[in-house]
C-alpha atoms as one frame of an Amber mdcrd trajectory, in Angstrom:
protein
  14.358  25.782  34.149  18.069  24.814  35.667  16.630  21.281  34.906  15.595
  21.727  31.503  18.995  23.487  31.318  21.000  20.466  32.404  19.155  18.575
  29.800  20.034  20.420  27.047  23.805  20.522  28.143  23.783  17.178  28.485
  22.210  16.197  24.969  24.876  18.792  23.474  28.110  16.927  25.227  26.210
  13.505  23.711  26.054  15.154  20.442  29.439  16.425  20.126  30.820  13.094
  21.234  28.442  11.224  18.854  29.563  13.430  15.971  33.341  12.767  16.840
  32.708   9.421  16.553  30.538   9.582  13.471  33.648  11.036  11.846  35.727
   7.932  13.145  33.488   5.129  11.561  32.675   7.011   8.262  37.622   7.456
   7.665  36.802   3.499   8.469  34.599   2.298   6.399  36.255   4.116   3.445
  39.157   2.434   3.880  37.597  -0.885   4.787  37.885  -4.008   2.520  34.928
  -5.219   0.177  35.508  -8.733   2.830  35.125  -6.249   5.912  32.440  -4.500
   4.497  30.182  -7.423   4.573  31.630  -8.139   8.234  31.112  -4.806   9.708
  27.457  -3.396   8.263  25.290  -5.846   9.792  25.984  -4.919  13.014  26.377
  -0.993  12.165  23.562  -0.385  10.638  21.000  -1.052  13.684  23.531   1.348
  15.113  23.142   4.197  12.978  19.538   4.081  12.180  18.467   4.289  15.743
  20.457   7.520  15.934  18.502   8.952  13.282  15.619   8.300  14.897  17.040
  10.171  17.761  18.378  13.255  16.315  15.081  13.809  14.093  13.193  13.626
  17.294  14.906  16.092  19.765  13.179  19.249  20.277  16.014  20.752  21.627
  16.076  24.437  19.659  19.806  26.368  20.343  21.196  27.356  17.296  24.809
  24.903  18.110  22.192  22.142  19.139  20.604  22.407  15.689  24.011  22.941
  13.614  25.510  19.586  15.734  22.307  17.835  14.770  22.047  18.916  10.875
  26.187  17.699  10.949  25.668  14.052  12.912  22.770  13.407  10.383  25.164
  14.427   7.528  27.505  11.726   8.369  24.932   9.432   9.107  23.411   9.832
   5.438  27.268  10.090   4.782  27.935   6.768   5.808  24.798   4.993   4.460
  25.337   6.599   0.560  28.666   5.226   1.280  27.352   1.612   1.932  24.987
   1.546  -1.147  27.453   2.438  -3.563  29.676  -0.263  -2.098  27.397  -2.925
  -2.206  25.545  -1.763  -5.372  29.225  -2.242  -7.097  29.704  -5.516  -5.571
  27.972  -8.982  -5.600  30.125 -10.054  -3.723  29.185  -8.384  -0.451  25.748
  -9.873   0.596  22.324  -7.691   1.008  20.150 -10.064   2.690  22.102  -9.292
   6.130  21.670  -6.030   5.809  18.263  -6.439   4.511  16.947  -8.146   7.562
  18.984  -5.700   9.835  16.653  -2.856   8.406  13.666  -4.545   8.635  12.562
  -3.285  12.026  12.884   0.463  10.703  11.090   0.412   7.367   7.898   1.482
   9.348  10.375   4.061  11.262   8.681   7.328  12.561  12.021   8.892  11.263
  11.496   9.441   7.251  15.403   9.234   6.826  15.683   6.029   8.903  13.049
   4.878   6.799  13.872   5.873   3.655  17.795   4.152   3.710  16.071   0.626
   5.411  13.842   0.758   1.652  16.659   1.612  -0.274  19.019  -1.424   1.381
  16.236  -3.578   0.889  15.254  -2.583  -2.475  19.198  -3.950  -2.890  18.228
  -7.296  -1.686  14.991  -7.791  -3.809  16.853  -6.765  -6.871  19.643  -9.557
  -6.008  17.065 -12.088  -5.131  15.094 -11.483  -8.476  18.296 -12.744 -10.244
  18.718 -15.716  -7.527  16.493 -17.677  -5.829  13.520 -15.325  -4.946  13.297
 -15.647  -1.329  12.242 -13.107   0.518  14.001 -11.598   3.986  12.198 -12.445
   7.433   9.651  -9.900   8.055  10.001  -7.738   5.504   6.664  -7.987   3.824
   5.377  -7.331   7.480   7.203  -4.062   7.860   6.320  -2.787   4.408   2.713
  -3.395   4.765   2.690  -0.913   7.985   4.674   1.736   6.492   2.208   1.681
   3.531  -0.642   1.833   5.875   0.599   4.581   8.115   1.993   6.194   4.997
  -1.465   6.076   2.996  -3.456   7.521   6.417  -1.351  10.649   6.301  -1.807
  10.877   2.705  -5.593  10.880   3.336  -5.645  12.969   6.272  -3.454  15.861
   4.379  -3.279  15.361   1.000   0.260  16.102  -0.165   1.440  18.568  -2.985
   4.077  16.296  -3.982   4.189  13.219  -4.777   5.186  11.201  -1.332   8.079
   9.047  -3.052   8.991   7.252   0.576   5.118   5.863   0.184   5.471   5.019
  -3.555   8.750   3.644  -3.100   7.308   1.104  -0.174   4.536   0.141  -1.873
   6.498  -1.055  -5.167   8.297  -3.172  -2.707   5.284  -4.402  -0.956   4.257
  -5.509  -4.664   8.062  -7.225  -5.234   7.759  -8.779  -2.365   4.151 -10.493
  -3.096   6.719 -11.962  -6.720   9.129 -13.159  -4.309   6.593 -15.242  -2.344
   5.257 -16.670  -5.065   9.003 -17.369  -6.490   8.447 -15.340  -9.720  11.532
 -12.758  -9.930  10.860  -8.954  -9.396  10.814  -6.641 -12.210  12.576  -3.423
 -10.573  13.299  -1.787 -14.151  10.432  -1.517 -16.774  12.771  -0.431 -19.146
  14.078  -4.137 -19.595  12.693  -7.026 -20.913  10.341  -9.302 -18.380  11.613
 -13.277 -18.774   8.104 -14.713 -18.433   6.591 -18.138 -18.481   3.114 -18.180
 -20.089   0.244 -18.116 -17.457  -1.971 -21.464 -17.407  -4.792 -21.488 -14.889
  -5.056 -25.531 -13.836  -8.300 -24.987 -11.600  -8.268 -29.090 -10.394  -4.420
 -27.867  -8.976  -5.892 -24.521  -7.210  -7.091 -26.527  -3.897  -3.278 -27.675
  -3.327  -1.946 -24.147  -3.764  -0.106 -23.484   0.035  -0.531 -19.876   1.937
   2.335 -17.972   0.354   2.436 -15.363   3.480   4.061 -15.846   6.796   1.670
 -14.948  10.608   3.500 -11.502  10.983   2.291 -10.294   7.405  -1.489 -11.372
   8.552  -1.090  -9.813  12.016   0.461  -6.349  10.568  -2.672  -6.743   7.655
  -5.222  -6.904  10.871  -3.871  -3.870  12.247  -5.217  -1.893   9.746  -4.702
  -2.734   6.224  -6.493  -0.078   4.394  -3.198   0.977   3.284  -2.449  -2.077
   0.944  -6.156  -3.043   0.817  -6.335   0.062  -1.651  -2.977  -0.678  -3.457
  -4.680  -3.853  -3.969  -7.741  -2.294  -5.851  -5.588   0.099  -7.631  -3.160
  -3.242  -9.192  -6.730  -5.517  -9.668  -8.400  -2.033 -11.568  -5.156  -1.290
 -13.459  -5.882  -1.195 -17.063  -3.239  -1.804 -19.285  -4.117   0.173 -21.910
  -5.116   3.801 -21.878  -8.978   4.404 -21.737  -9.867   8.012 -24.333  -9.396
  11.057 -22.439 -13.035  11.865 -22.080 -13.711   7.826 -20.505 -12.406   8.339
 -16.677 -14.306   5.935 -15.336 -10.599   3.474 -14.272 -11.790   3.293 -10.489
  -8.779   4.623  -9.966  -7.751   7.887  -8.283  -5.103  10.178  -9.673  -3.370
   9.449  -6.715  -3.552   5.682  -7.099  -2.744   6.275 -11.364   0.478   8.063
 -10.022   1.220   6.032  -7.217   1.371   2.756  -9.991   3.585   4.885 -12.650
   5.876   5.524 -10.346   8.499   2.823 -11.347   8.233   3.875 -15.325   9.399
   6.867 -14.558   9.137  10.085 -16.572   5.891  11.039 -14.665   5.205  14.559
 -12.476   5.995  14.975  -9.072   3.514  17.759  -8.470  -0.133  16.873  -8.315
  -1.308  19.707  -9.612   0.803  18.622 -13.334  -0.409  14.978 -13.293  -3.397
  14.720 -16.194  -4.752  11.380 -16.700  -4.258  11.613 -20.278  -0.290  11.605
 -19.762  -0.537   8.094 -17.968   2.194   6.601 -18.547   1.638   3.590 -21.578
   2.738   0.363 -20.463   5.228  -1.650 -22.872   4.190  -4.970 -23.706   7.011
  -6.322 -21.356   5.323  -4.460 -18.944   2.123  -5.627 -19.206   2.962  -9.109
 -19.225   4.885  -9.140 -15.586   1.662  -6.792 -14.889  -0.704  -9.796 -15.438
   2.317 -12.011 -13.146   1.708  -9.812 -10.489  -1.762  -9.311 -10.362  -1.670
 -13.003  -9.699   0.619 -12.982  -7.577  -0.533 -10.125  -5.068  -4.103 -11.465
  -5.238  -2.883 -14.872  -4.249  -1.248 -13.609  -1.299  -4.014 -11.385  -0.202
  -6.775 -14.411  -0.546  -5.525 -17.783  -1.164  -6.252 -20.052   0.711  -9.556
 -19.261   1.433  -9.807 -17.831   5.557  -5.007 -17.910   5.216  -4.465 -15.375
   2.904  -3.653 -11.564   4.349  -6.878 -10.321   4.321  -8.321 -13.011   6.858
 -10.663 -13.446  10.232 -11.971  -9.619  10.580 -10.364  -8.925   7.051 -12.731
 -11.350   5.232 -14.854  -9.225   3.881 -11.938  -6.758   2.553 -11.024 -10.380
   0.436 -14.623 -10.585  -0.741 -14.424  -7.046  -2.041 -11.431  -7.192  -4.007
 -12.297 -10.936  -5.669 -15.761  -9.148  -6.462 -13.521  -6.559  -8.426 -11.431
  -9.063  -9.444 -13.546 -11.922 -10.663 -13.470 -12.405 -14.505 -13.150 -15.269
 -16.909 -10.326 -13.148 -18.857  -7.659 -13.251 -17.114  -5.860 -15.706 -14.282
  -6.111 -13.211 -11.486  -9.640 -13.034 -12.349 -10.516 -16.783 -12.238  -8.707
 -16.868  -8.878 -11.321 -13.811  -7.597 -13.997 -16.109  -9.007 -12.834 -19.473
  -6.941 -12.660 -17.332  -3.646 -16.199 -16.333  -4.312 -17.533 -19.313  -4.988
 -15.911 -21.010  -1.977 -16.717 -18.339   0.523 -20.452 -17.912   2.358 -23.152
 -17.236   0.205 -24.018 -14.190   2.345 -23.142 -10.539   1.592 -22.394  -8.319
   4.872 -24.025  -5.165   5.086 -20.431  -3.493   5.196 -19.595  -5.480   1.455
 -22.741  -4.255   0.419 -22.224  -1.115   1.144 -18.550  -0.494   0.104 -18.834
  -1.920  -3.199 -22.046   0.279  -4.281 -19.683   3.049  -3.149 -16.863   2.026
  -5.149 -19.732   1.527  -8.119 -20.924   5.050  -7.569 -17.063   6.979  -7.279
 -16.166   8.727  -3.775 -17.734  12.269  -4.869 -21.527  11.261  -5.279 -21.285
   8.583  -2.582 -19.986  11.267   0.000 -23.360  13.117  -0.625 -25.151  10.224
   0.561 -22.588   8.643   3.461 -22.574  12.797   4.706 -26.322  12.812   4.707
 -26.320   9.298   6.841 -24.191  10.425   9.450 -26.358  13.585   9.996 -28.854
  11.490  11.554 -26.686   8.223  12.133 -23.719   9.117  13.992 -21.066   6.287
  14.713 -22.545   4.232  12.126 -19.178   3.830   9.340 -20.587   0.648   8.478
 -18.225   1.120   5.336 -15.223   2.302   6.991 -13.924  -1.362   8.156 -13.488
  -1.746   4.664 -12.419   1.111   3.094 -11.000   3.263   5.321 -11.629   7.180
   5.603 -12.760   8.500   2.253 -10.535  11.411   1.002 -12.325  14.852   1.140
  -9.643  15.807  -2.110 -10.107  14.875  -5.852  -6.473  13.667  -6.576  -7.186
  10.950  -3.759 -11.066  10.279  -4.448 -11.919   7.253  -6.681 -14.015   7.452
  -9.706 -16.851   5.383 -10.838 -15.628   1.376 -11.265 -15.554   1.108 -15.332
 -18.646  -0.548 -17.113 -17.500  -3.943 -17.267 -16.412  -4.262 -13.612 -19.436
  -2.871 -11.938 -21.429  -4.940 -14.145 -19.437  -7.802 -12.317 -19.863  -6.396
  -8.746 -23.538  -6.403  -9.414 -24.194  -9.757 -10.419 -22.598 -10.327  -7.273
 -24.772  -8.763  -4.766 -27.676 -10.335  -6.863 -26.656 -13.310  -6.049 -25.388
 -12.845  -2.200 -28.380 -12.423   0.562 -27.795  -9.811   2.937 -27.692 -10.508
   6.874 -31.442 -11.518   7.765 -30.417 -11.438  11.833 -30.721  -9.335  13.770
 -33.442  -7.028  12.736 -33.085  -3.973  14.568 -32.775   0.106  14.510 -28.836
  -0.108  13.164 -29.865  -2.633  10.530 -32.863  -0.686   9.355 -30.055   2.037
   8.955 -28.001   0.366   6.898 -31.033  -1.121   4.791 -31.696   2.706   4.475
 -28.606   3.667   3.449 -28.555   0.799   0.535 -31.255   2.107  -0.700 -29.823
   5.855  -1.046 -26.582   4.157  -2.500 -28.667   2.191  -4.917 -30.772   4.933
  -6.262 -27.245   7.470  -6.017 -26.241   4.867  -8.823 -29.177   5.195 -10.889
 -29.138   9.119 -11.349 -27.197  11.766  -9.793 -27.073  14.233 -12.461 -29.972
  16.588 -11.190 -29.980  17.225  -7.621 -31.860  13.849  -7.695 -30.166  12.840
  -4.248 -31.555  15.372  -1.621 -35.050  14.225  -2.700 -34.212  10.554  -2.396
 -32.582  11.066   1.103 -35.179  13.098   2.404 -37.716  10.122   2.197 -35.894
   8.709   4.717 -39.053   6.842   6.742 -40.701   4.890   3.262 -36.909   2.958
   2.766 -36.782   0.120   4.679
C-alpha cells in the first residue's frame, strides 16, 4: 500500500509539472512564426503524442489525478487543433515532416494519439494530390495495421456507431494505394476528379514494377484481414444503386457505410443506415472509383508473388482477382492476368472461402457451425477471411449474380489439392460438399438434412 502510495504521488508531481509545461509550449506556439512553425513541430509532435499515450493509459483513479489528466490532455488536443489550423491555412509550412513524424502512432493503442497522426497525415495526402504524389515513408505500413486491429474490434463487438477513427484510416489506406501508383487522391467527392481515360495495354502489364515498399508486405502478413476485406468491399462496389428488394452487393452494411463515408451526408448510427439510402455516386465519382479500383488491386497483386497479399497471403490475392476478374472493366482484366499467371491449383482454403462468400455469411455459418461440432480446430477458411461476424450490419450477403457466376467458372477450372489424402482433407472435401449444396437450396431447412449425411460425402 505505502508503495502503491508513493506511486501515485509521484505520477501526480509528474502531472502537475507536465501540465505547467503544457501551458508553456501551447503561449509559444501561438505566438510562433509561420517560419518557426515548420521548425519547431517536427520535433514536438513525437513529444506530445507519446504523452497521450501515457495519460490515456494510467489507471491511477483520485479525483485531482483524473481532473490533472482530463486538463494535460486538453492542452495536448489544445496544441494539436492549434497546429492543423496553422498548417491547413498555410502552404507554406510543409506536412510531409510532420507526416512522417506521426507515422509510428497511426496504429497507436491511444485513440486520440491516433486520431491527430490521421488527421496530420490526411494534410499531407491532400498536399501531395496537388504535387507530386509521393507518398511518406511508412505510412501505408502503419495504416494497414490500424485498419486491421481496428476491423478485429469491430468484429469482435460490433459498434453502435459508426467507428469514424476506422473509416477515416481506411480512406487513407485507399489514398495512399493513388499515391503509389502516382494518380492524385480525391479527398472531396464534391469536386470534380481530373482524370485521364483508362487504357488497358496487356503486352505493357509484364513491365509494370511492385508499387509497395517490404514494410507494407510485412504489416499485410501480420494479419491483413483488415484491408483484405476493404479490398472486397472497393472490387464489389457497385456504382450504381441495385432496387431495394435486389441485396445481393456482397457487401455488408457495415462495408456499404464504411465506403460512403467520404460523401458524406450518411448516418452515424447503425441502427438508421438502410441500404436503400446509399449514398449515389456522381459521375466524377465514379470515374476516380474505377482509378482506384485499379490502383488498390495493383498494389495488393501485381506483380504476381510482390504485391501485398504475397508468400502465405497468396491465396487471399487469388480470392479477390476471382472477384475481380472481368472483361469490363481494367481492374477486372488485371484480376484475370493474375489468374491466369498463378498455379492452376485451387487450395482447399480458396475453395472454401469463396463458396462462402457465394453463399452470404448467414447460411454459410449454419454449415461452418455444424463443421466445427465435430471438427474442432479445423478454420480452414479463417486464413482467408478472418472471423465471421455473428451481427447482420457486419455479415456479407450473397456475391451478386454476375460475380458468383465468375467465381464459379473459376473453381471449375482450378483442381483441388490431390496430396495428401488424409482424415483433415476428407474434412474439408466434406465440408465442400455442405457449402456446395448450402448454395443450391437453403430455403427449407434443407441444410440439417444435408449435414447429417455426413459419412456418404467424400
Amino acid at each position: 500500500h505505502l508503495r502503491m502510495a508513493s506511486a501515485a504521488a509521484e505520477s501526480q508531481k509528474q502531472l502537475n509539472d507536465d501540465l505547467a509545461s503544457l501551458n508553456r509550449v501551447r503561449n509559444r506556439l501561438s505566438e510562433s512564426t509561420d517560419d518557426r512553425l515548420s521548425k519547431v513541430l517536427p520535433a514536438l509532435l513525437p513529444k506530445l503524442l507519446p504523452r497521450l499515450e501515457t495519460y490515456t493509459a494510467e489507471t491511477f483513479t483520485s479525483k485531482s489525478f483524473q481532473q490533472t489528466r482530463s486538463q494535460a490532455i486538453g492542452q495536448i488536443c489544445g496544441i494539436l487543433a492549434h497546429a492543423v489550423e496553422r498548417i491547413k491555412g498555410n502552404p507554406s509550412v510543409s506536412a510531409r515532416e510532420l507526416s512522417e513524424a506521426v507515422v509510428p502512432f497511426i496504429n497507436s493503442n491511444s485513440a486520440l494519439a491516433s486520431t491527430w497522426s490521421l488527421s496530420f497525415l490526411s494534410i499531407d495526402i491532400q498536399r501531395q494530390s496537388h504535387g507530386d504524389c509521393s507518398l511518406s515513408k511508412s505510412s501505408m505500413a502503419s495504416l494497414i495495421r490500424c485498419v486491421d486491429s481496428l476491423y478485429h474490434e469491430a468484429v469482435q463487438q460490433t459498434p453502435t456507431v459508426f467507428p469514424s477513427r476506422l473509416f477515416n484510416a481506411s480512406w487513407l489506406l485507399l489514398d495512399s494505394f493513388m499515391l503509389a501508383s502516382k494518380s492524385p487522391a480525391m479527398m472531396d467527392f464534391d469536386m470534380d476528379y481530373s482524370h485521364t481515360e483508362l487504357k488497358w495495354q496487356s503486352q505493357k502489364i509484364d513491365s509494370w514494377e511492385a508499387l509497395v515498399e517490404t514494410d507494407a508486405v510485412l504489416a499485410t502478413n501480420e494479419n491483413g484481414h483488415g484491408f483484405f476485406h476493404l479490398m472486397m468491399d472497393l472490387l464489389l462496389l457497385p456504382l450504381s444503386l441495385p432496387s431495394p428488394e435486389r441485396r445481393q452487393t456482397g457487401i455488408s452494411d457495415f462495408g456499404l457505410m464504411r465506403l460512403a463515408h467520404r460523401c458524406g451526408h450518411v448516418s452515424q448510427r447503425k441502427n438508421d443506415w438502410k441500404r436503400k439510402n446509399q449514398t449515389r455516386w456522381t459521375e466524377s465519382a465514379a470515374i476516380y472509383i474505377r482509378h482506384l479500383k485499379l490502383a488498390a488491386l495493383r498494389c495488393a497483386i501485381w506483380p504476381v508473388g510482390n504485391g501485398l497479399f504475397q508468400e502465405k497471403d497468396q491465396d487471399k490475392a487469388t480470392v479477390v482477382s476471382a472477384l475481380a476478374s472481368s472483361f469490363n472493366s481494367m481492374h477486372g482484366r488485371l484480376g484475370m492476368d493474375f489468374i491466369n499467371k498463378s498455379s492452376k491449383e485451387c487450395s482447399w482454403a480458396v475453395a472454401c472461402s469463396l463458396l462462402i462468400l457465394m453463399i452470404g455469411d448467414k447460411t454459410a455459418l449454419l454449415v461452418l457451425d455444424a463443421f466445427l461440432l465435430k471438427h474442432q480446430k479445423s478454420q480452414i477458411w479463417e486464413s482467408i477471411l478472418g472471423e465471421i461476424s455473428r451481427d447482420d450490419f457486419m455479415q456479407r450477403p450473397p456475391l451478386p449474380v454476375e460475380v458468383a457466376e465468375v467465381v464459379s467458372s473459376f473453381l471449375l477450372t482450378r483442381k483441388l489439392p490431390q496430396r495428401p489424402i488424409n482424415d483433415k482433407t476428407k474434412q474439408y472435401g466434406k465440408l465442400l460438399i455442405d457449402l456446395c449444396l448450402a448454395l443450391i437450396d437453403d430455403s427449407n431447412g434443407r441444410i440439417s438434412t444435408i449435414i447429417s449425411l455426413d459419412e456418404q460425402k467424400y
